[in-house]
N, C-alpha and C positions, 0 to 999 in steps of 0.2 A: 325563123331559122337563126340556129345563135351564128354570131359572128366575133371574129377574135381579134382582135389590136395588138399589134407589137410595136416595141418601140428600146430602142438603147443601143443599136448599132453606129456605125459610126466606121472612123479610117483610123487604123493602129499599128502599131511598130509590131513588127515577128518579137514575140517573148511577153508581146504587153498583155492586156488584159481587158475584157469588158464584159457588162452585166448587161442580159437582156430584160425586158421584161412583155408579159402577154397576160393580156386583159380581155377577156371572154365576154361574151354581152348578159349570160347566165353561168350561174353559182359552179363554184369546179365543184362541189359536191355531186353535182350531176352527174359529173361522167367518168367512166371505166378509168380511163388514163389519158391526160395530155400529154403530148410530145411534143419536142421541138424538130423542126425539118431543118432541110437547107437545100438550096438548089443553086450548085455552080455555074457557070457561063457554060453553055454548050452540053450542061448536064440532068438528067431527070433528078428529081425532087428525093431526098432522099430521108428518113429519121434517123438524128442523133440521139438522141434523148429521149425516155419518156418517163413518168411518173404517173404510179398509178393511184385511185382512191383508199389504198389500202397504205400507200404511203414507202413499196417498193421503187426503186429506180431502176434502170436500164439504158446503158450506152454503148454506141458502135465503137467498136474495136479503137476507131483511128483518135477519138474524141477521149477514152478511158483514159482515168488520170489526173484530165486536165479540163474536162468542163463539169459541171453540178448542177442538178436540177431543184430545185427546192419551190415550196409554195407560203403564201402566208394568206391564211383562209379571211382574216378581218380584212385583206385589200383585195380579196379575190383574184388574186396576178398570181401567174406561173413565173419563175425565174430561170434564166441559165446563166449561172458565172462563169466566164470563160477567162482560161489562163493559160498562158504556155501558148497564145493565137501564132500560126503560122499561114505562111502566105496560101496554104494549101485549105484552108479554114476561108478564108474568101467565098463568097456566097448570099447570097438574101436567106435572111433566116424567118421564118415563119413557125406559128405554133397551129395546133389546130387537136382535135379529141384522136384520139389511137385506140384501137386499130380502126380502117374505114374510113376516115374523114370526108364530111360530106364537101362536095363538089362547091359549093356555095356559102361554105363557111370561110373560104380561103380568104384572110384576109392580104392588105399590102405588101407584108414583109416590111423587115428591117435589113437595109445594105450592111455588114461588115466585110471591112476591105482591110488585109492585113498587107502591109508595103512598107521597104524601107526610102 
């Protein structure tokens, strides 16, 4: 069962900026599209982002603008640049394959916490 690693979250000033990154245990050429999630406090799981094998992107409404989804296939990692972070961007971010993600691929998530 592949399973995915993220990692680059962290605690940031509202306007800062951070880079996430998600490391799959198999090749992104494998799959339809990764995406990135996010799950609020108190919130269901939701996608921001996804990037498909074809090399289109896709972002929720609140995220357009200000996050970017990008890949680089010799390290195998999916990325999401985030700028413009607000405190409403707080969240554990997680990646995982879109649409369907299996249940047991969920990896730990990365905390970003936007706070002045």
């Amino acid at each position: 069962q592949v399973q995915f690693v993220e990692s680059g979250g962290g605690l940031v000033q509202p306007g800062g900026s951070l880079r996430l990154s998600c490391a799959p245990s198999e090749s992104i050429f494998k799959f339809y599209a990764i995406a990135w999630y996010r799950q609020a406090p108190g919130k269901q799981r939701e996608s921001v982002a996804r990037l498909t094998s074809g090399g289109s992107d896709y972002y929720e409404d609140s995220v357009k603008d200000r996050f970017t989804i990008s890949r680089d296939f010799a390290k195998n990692t999916v990325f999401l640049q985030m700028n413009g972070l607000q405190p409403e961007d707080t969240a554990v971010y997680y990646c995982n394959s879109f649409p369907s993600p299996p249940p047991t691929s969920w990896g730990q998530g990365t905390p970003v916490t936007v706070s002045s």
